[in-house]
N, C-alpha and C positions, 0 to 999 in steps of 0.2 A: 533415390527419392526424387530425382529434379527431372523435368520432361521436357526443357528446351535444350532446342539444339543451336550448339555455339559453331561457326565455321572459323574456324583460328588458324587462318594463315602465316601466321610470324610471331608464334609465342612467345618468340624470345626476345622481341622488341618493345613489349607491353609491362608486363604484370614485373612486378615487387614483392615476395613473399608470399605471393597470392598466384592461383591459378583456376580455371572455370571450366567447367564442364558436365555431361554428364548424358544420360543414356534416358532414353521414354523411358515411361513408368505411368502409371491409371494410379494417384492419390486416391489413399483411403480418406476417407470423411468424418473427421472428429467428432466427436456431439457429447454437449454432458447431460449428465444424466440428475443435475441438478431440478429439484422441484418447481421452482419458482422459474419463469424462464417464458419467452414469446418465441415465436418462429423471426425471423428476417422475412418473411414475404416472397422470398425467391426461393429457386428449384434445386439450391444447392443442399439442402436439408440439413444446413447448420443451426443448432439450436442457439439462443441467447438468455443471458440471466436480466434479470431485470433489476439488478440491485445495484447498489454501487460499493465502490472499493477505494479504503481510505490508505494512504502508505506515508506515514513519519519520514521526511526526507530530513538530512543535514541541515541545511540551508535555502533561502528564496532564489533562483535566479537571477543575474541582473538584466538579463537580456530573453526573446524567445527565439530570436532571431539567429541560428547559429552559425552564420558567418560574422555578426557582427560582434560577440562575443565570443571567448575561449575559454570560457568560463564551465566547468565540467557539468554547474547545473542545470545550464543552457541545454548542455549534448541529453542530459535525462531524459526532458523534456521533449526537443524536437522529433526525435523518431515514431512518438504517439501522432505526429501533429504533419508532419512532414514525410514524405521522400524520393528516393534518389533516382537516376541512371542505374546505374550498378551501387553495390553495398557489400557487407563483409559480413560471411557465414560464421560458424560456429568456431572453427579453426582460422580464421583474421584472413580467408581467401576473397578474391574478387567474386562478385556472381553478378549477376543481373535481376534487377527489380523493376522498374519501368519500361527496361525495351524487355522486347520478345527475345528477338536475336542480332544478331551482330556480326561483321565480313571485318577485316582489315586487309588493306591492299600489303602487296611484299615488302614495301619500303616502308613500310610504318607511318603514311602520310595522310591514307585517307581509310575512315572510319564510315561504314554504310550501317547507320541504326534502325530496326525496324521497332516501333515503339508496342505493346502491349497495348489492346484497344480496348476500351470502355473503361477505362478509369476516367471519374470523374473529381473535379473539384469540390471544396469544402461549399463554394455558392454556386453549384450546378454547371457548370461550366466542366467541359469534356477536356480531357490530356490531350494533347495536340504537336506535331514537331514544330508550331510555329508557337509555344508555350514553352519548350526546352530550348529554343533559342534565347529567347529575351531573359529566363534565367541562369541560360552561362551569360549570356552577355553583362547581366546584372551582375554576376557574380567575377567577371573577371574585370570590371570597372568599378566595383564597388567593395567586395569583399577584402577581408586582410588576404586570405589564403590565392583570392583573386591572382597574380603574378601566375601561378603553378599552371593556367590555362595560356601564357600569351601565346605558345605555339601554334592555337587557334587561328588561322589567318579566315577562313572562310566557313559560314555553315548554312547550309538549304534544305528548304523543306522540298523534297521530291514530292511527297503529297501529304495527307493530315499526319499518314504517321510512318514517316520514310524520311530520316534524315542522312544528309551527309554529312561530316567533319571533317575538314582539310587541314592539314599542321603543314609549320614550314621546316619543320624538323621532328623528328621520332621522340615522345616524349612515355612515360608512365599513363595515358591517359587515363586507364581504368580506374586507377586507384585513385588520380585525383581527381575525377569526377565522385568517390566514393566513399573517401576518408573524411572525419570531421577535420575542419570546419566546413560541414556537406555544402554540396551545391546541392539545395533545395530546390525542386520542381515548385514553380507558383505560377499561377496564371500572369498570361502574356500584359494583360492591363495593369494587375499590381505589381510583375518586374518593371515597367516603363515608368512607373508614378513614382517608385521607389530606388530609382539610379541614386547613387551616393548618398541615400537615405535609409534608416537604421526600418526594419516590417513592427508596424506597432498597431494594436486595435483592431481593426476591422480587415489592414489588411494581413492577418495573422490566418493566414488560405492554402491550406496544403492538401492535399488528399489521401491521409494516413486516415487510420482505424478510429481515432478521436480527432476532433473537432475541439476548439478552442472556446468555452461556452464563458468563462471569466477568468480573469487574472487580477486579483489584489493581493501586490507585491507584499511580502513578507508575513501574508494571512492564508492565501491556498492559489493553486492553480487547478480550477474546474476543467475535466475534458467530459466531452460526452459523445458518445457514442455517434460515430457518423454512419446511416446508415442504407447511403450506397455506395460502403467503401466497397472497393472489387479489391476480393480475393485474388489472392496469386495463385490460383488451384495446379499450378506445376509442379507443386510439393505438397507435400502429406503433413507437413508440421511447420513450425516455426524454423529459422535455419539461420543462426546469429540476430541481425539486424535486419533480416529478409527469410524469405518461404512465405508459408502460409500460417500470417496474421488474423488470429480471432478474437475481434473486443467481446468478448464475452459478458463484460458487467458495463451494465448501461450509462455508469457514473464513474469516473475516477478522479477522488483530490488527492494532488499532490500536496500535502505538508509542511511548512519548514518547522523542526520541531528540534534547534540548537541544542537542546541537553540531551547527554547520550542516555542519562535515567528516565527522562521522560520519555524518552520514544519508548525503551524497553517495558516502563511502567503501563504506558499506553496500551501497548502491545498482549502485556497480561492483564489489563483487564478488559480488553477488546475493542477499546478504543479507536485502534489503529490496525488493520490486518496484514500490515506490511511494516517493520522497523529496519532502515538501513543503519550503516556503520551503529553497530552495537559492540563497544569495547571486550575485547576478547575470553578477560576475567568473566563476564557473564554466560560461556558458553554451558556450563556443567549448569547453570539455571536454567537454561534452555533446553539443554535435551533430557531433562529431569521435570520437564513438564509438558504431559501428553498433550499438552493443547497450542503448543508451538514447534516449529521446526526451526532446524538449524540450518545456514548455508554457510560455507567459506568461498568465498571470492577469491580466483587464484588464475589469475594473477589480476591483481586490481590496484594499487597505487606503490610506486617507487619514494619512496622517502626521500626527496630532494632537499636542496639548495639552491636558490639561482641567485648571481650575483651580479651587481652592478657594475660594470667596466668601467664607466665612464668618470666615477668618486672617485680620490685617493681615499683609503690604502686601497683597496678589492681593485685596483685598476694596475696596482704589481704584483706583478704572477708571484716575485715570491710572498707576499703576503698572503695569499691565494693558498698556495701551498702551505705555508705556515697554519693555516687554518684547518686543513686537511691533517698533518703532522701532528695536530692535536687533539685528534678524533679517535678514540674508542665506537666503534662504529657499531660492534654488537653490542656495546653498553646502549647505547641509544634505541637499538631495534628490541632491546630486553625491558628498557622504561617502557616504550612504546604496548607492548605486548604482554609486559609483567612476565617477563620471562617463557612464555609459551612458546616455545620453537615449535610447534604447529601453524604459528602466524607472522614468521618472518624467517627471513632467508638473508644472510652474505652473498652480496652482489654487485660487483661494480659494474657492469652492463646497462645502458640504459635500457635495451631492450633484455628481457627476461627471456629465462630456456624454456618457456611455450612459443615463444616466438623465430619464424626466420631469422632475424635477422642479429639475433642475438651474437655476443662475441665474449668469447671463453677466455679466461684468463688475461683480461682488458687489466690498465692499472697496478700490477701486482706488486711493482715498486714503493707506490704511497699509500694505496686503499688498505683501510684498516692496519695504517702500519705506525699507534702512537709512538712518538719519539722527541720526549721535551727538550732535549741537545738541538734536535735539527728546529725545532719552533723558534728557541732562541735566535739559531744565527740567521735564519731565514728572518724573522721578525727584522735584526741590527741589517741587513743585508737592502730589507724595504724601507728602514731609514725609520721606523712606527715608534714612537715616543709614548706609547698609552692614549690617543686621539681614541675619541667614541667611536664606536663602529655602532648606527644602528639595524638593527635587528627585526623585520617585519613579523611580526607573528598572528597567531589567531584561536580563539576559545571554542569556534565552531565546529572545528575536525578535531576530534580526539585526538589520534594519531600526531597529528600538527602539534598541539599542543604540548603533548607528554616529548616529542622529538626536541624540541624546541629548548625546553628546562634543561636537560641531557647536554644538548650541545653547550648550551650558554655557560653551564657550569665546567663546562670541558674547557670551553674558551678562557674564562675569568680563571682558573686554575692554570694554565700555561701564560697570563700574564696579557691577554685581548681586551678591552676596555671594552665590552658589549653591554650595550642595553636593548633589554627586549619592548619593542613600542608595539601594544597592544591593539587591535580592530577587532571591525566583523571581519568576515572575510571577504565582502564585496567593496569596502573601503580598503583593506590591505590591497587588493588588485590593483584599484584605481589610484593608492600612492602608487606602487612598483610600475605600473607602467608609464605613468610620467618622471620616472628614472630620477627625481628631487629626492634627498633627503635621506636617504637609505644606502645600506651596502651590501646588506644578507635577506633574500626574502624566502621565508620558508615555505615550500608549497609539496604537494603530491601529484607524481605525472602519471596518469591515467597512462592505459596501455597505448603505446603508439603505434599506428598502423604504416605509416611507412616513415622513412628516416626526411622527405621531407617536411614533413609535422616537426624536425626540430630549427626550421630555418629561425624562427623566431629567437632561439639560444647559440646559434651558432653562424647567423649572416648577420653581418653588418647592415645590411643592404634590406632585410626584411622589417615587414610593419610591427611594431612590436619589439625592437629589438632592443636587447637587456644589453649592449656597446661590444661584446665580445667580435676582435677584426684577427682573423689569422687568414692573408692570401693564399694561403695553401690548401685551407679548409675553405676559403668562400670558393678554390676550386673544385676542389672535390662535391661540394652539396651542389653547383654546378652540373656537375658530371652525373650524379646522383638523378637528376632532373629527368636525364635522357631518356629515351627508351635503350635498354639492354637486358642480357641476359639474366634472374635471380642470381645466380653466381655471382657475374661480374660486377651486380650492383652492391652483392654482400663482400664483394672484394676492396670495393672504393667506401664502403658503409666502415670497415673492420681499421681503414688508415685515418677516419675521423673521429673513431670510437680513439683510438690511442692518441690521437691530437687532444682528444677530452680531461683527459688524465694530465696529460704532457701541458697544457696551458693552464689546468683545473678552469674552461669553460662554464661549469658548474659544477657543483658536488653532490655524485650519490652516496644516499648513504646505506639503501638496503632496499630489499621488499617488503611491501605490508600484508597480509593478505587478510583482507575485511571482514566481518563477523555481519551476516544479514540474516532475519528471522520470519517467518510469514505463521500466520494463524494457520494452524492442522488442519480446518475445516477445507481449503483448497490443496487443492495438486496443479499438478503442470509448471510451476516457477522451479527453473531451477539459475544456478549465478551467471550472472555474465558481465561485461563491464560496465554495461549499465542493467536500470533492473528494467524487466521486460517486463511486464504483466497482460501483454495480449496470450491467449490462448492458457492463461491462470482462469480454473475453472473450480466448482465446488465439487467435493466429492458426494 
C-alpha cells in the first residue's frame, strides 16, 4: 500500500521494534457514498460529510500540548491536531509521515530528510526544513521526553525541504522522533515564542486533518475540519497513526463524559456517536442492538501500579514486595472485567504479546504468586508497624476504579494500612507527580512504543520520575538509547524487564482490553490505541 521509497543504509542502527519500508503502488481513492457531503475543491476526488461527529470521551485533557503532558488524553487528542517526522503504523512499526524519504550514512551519524511538499499549516503557512528545526529544537530544550534528542549536535536546512541531522553518536532516532510524547511539527514562529513554555490558544498550530476551533476544558474539545490538509496519497487508507487521513465530517467534539452509564446511555439514544471505555458487562447490550457496534481494544491499558521510591515504606523493596505477595492478580482483572476473560489476560510483561518487545515468562517467582507467610515476614523484614500507606485512586476510569477496591481489600486482608484517597483523574496526576503524600498510585499504561517511554518509571535521572535508582538499570535504559540492532535492544530490554520484577520498580498487574461502541450508521473505525475517527464515514 505505501509508495515511498526508504533508502536504509544501516537498519540495524535505527529502529526498535519497528521497521519501514515498502514497494510503489497507485492508491485507490476512498469516497463515501454518504448523502449529505461537499467536494474539497481539489482534484483528488475525495468526497466530505458536512456533518459533524460527537464521541463521549473518559475524561478532559489537561493539557493539548503533548510534550508537555503524559497525560493519555492529551495523546487522543494531538494526532487530530498535529504531526510528526515519522509515526507508528498499524503493527507499532516506524514509517514516515512528513518527510518523503530518508538516507542514513553507515555510522548512524547523519540523517538526509527530504521533507513531503505542500503541507501547509493550521494559519497558512507552508511545512518547511527551517520549521522542523525550531520544533526539535523546541522539543529537545523544552519537552519532558526532550533529553531522548541530545545526540542531535547539528541540523541544516539544505533547502526549504532537504534537511540534515547530525548525531554525535548512533541513537534510535526514528522512533524518538515518532513515539508520544511526539515531537510535533509547529511553525518556526510558535516553536521560538514557545521555548520552555507549555502551546496554549492561538498558538495550538499544527497541520493535522482538524484544526483547533475551541477548547473549554472539562465541557468539549471543538476540531473542525481543516481544509488544506494535504493528504498523504502514498497510501490507499489510513495506516496506525499515519497513511492516508480523511476528515470526513466537518465537526468533531470531543467529550468528557466520566460516567461509564452515561456515555453508553448517550450512545443509545444518539446522543453520542462514539462511546469510549464502555465497562465490559455491557457488551451482550451492545451487540443485541442493531444500531450500535462493538469494538475490543487489544491491546489497550496494562493495569498498573506505580510507586513512590522516594516515602518509607514503598522506598523498601521489601515492602514493595510484600505488596506484591499479597496480590491475587486475577482476582483483580476478574473485579475489573466481572469475570469476562474475553477482557483480560495474566501478564507480567509490561510490554504485551502484540508487541516486539514483549518478554515471556518475566517475574515468575512473585507475579501472581499470593502468599500471606511471605507478606508477613517481608512486612517484619521492612520494619512497617501498620503506618498508612496512601493510596491514589480515581472514579473516572472504570477499570481504575473497580482495580483499585480489589487490591486495597487484598492489602487490608494481609495486614497494609491503606487508604484509598479519591480525585478526578487530572488532580491524582498532579498529586503523583509532585511525589508529596502518597505511596501507590494507581494508573493504566497505554501501549508503549519503545522501552524508552519507560525512562520516567525507571531513571532516576528522568523528568517525571516516580525516585526508582537501580545503577545497573540506569545502565541498561542507557544502552537502550543507542542505536542497535531490534535484537540486541530486546536483549538489554529482557535484563530490565527482570530488574522490574527483582526491585518491584512498579507493579503490573494484568491486561485490560477496553470495550468501545460506535453508532452502526458509520463504518471505517475500527480499535486502535487511540480512537481514530479520520476516514470514519457514513454508510
Amino acid at each position: 500500500m505505501k509508495r515511498f521509497t526508504v533508502v536504509f543504509l544501516a537498519l540495524v542502527m535505527v529502529l526498535s521494534l519497528f521497521g519501514c519500508g515498502g514497494t510503489p503502488s497507485t492508491p485507490s481513492t476512498p469516497a463515501s457514498d454518504s448523502g449529505a457531503s461537499v467536494s474539497t475543491g481539489s482534484d483528488d476526488g475525495i468526497v466530505l460529510s458536512d456533518k459533524e461527529f460527537r464521541a463521549a470521551m473518559t475524561a478532559s485533557p489537561m493539557s493539548l500540548d503533548e510534550g508537555y503532558s503524559t497525560n493519555a488524553h492529551t495523546r487522543q487528542v494531538s494526532p487530530f491536531i498535529f504531526e510528526t517526522l515519522f509515526t507508528f503504523d498499524e503493527s507499532f512499526n516506524v514509517i514516515p509521515q512528513m518527510v518523503d524519504t530518508y538516507t542514513m550514512s553507515d555510522d548512524g551519524l547523519v540523517y538526509e530528510l527530504k521533507l513531503r511538499e505542500g503541507i501547509t499549516f493550521h494559519d497558512g503557512s507552508d511545512f518547511t526544513a527551517e520549521d522542523a528545526i525550531a520544533s526539535i529544537e523546541r522539543y529537545k530544550t523544552t519537552i519532558q521526553y526532550g533529553k531522548t534528542l541530545d545526540a542531535i549536535v547539528s541540523m541544516e536546512a539544505k533547502s526549504d525541504y532537504d534537511l540534515t541531522i547530525t548525531l554525535d553518536s548512533p541513537i534510535g532516532l526514528l522512533p524518538a522522533l515518532a513515539f508520544p510524547q511526539r515531537c510535533i511539527m509547529i511553525p518556526k514562529e510558535v516553536a521560538e515564542r514557545n521555548m520552555e513554555t507549555e502551546l496554549k490558544g492561538e498558538d495550538i498550530i499544527g497541520s493535522g486533518p482538524y484544526k483547533l476551533a475551541e477548547w473549554v476544558p472539562d465541557v468539549h474539545i471543538k476540531l473542525e475540519r481543516f481544509d488544506d490538509y494535504a493528504y498523504d496519497t502514498r497510501y490507499d487508507d489510513k495506516d496506525g497513526l499515519g497513511g492516508l487521513r480523511i476528515p470526513y465530517f466537518k465537526t468533531i467534539y470531543l467529550l468528557p463524559v466520566t460516567e461509564a452509564e452515561a456515555r453508553m446511555a448517550g450512545l443509545e439514544t444518539g446522543e453520542y456517536d462514539y462511546a469510549e471505555s464502555i465497562p465490559n458487562t455491557s457488551y451482550d447490550r451492545i451487540t443485541g442492538n442493531s444500531d450500535l457496534v462493538a469494538s475490543i481494544v487489544k491491546p489497550r491499558w496494562s493495569v498498573a501500579l506505580e510507586i513512590n521510591h522516594e516515602n518509607w515504606p514503598t522506598s523498601d523493596v521489601n515492602f514493595r514486595k510484600a505488596l506484591v505477595y499479597a496480590l491475587d492478580m486475577e482476582k483483580i482483572l476478574t473485579a475489573v472485567t466481572s469475570g469476562n476473560e474475553e477482557f483480560y489476560r495474566l501478564d507480567a510483561s509490561i510490554y504485551t504479546p502484540e508487541q516486539f518487545f514483549y518478554v515471556e515468562d518475566c517475574g515468575t517467582d512473585i507475579y501472581n504468586k499470593p502468599d500471606p507467610d511471605k507478606v508477613a515476614e517481608l512486612l517484619e523484614a521492612a520494619g512497617y508497624n501498620g503506618e498508612e500507606i496512601v493510596y491514589l485512586v480515581n472514579r473516572d476510569f472504570d477499570f481504575m476504579y473497580k482495580a483499585c477496591l480489589s487490591v486495597a481489600e487484598q492489602w487490608q486482608a494481609a495486614g497494609i494500612n491503606v487508604t484509598l484517597e479519591f480525585s478526578d483523574w487530572a488532580s491524582q496526576i498532579a498529586k503523583a507527580q509532585s511525589m508529596e503524600g502518597w505511596n501507590i498510585n494507581q494508573t493504566g499504561l497505554s501501549p508503549r512504543l519503545d522501552p524508552t517511554q519507560l525512562n520516567s518509571h525507571l531513571s532516576s535521572s528522568a523528568t517525571g520520575s516516580y525516585g526508582y535508582y537501580n545503577p545497573e538499570v540506569e545502565d541498561l535504559m542507557a544502552q537502550l538509547a543507542l542505536g542497535a540492532t531490534n535484537e540486541e535492544r530486546k536483549a538489554v530490554w529482557e535484563q530490565v524487564q527482570a530488574k522490574v520484577w527483582e526491585d518491584i520498580a512498579l507493579i503490573k498487574i494484568g491486561d485490560y482490553f477496553e470495550l468501545e461502541a460506535l453508532n452502526a450508521d458509520y463504518t471505517g473505525f475500527d480499535s486502535f490505541f487511540v480512537a481514530r475517527f479520520w476516514n470514519v464515514t457514513e454508510k
